[in-house]
C-alpha positions in Angstrom: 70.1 103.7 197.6 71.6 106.9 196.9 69.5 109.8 194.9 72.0 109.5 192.2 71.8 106.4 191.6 67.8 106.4 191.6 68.1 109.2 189.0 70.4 107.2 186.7 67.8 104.0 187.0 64.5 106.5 186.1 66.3 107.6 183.4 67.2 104.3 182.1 63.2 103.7 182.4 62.3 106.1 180.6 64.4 105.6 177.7 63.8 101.6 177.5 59.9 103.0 177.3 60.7 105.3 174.9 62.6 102.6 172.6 59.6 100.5 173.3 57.0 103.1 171.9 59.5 103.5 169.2 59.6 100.0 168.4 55.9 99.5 168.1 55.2 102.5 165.9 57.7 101.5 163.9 56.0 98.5 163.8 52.5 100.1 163.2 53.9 101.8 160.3 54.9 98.5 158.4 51.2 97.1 158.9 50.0 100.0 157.4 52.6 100.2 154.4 51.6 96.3 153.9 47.8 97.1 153.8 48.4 100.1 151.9 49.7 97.7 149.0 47.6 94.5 149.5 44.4 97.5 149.3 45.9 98.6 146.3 46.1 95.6 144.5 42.0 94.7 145.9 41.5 97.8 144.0 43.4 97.0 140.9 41.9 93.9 140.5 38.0 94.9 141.1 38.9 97.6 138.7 40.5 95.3 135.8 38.5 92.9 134.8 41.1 91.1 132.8 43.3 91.2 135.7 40.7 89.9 138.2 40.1 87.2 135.5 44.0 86.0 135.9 43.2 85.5 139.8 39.7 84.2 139.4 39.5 80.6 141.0 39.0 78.3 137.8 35.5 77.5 139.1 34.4 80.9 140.2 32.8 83.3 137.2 35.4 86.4 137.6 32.0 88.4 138.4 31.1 86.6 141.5 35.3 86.9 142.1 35.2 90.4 141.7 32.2 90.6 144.4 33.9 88.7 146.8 37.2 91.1 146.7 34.9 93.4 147.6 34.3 92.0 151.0 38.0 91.3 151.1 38.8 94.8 150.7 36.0 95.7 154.0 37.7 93.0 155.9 41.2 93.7 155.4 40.2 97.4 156.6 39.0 95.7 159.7 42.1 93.7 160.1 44.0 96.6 160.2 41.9 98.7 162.5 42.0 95.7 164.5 45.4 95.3 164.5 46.4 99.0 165.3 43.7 98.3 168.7 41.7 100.6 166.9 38.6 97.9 166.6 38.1 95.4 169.5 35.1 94.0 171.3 31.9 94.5 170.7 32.7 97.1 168.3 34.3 94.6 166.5 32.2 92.1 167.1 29.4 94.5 165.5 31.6 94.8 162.5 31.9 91.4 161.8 28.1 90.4 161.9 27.4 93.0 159.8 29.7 91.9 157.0 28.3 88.3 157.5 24.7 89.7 157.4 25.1 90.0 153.5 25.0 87.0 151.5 28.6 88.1 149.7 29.9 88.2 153.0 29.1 84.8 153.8 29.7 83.2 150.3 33.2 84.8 150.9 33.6 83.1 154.2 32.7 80.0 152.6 34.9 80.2 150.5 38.2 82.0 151.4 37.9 82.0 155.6 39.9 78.6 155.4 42.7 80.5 153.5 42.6 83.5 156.0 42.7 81.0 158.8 45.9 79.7 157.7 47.1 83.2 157.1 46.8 84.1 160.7 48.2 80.9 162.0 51.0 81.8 164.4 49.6 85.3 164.6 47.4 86.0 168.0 46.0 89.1 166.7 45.0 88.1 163.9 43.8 84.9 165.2 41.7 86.9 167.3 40.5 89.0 164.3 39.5 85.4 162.3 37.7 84.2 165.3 35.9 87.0 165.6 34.6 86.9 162.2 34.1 83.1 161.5 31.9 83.3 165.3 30.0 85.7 163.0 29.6 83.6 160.2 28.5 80.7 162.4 25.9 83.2 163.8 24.8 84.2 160.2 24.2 80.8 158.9 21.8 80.0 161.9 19.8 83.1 161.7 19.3 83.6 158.1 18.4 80.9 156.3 21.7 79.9 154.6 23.3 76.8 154.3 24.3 75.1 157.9 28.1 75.0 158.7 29.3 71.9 157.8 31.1 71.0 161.4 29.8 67.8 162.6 28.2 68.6 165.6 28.6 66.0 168.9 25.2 64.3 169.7 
């Protein structure tokens, strides 16, 4: 192979890695745009009351609602940090146990980590990300006390 034509192919290389690296920041930057806005609205509605009461489940007092946007909020931080491969491992793993230490943690899982599940259906990160924390919440519920999972366990 001529030197030319190596030349011409490294070049090509280096600009299909550069659209790449393009691509994927660009791609960064709409995760972050996206959070931006559903953090916005976490904040809105644990700061409104009356708004918060609008979203409240009908069986939820819009107190214990308000609570558990709270630990929506910390996890959709995570998510994100997770998602940008700023948070993985044990790190991550750390994260998660912590936010499933606290009994609002938990209660939220209990309650919304169905609905999250089906949220990340289709999307490996953020299957990876629900795992991590419902592993946690499984972990929680057989070191503190709390209620059992409710999984039918094979005898």
């Amino acid at each position: 192979m001529r030197l030319q034509n190596v030349a011409v192919l490294a070049l090509v290389a280096v600009g299909a890695g550069h659209l790449v690296q393009k691509e994927r920041h660009q791609r960064q930057q709409h995760e972050v745009a996206a959070m931006r806005n559903q953090l916005e609205w976490l904040r809105h509605l644990t700061a409104n009351r009356d708004a918060a009461q609008l979203w409240a489940p009908e069986d939820m007092p819009v107190e214990e609602y308000i609570r558990l946007l709270h630990v929506n909020h910390q996890l959709c931080m995570l998510s994100l940090k997770h998602r940008l491969g700023l948070l993985r491992g044990r790190p991550l793993r750390y994260c998660a146990d912590e936010v499933m230490r606290r009994p609002d943690g938990r209660r939220y899982w209990e309650r919304f980590g169905g609905i999250r599940e089906a949220e990340a259906d289709g999307d490996a990160r953020e299957v990876g990300f629900t795992d991590v924390m419902h592993a946690a919440y499984l972990r929680a519920t057989r070191t503190s006390g709390a209620p059992q999972s409710t999984v039918p366990v094979a005898e």
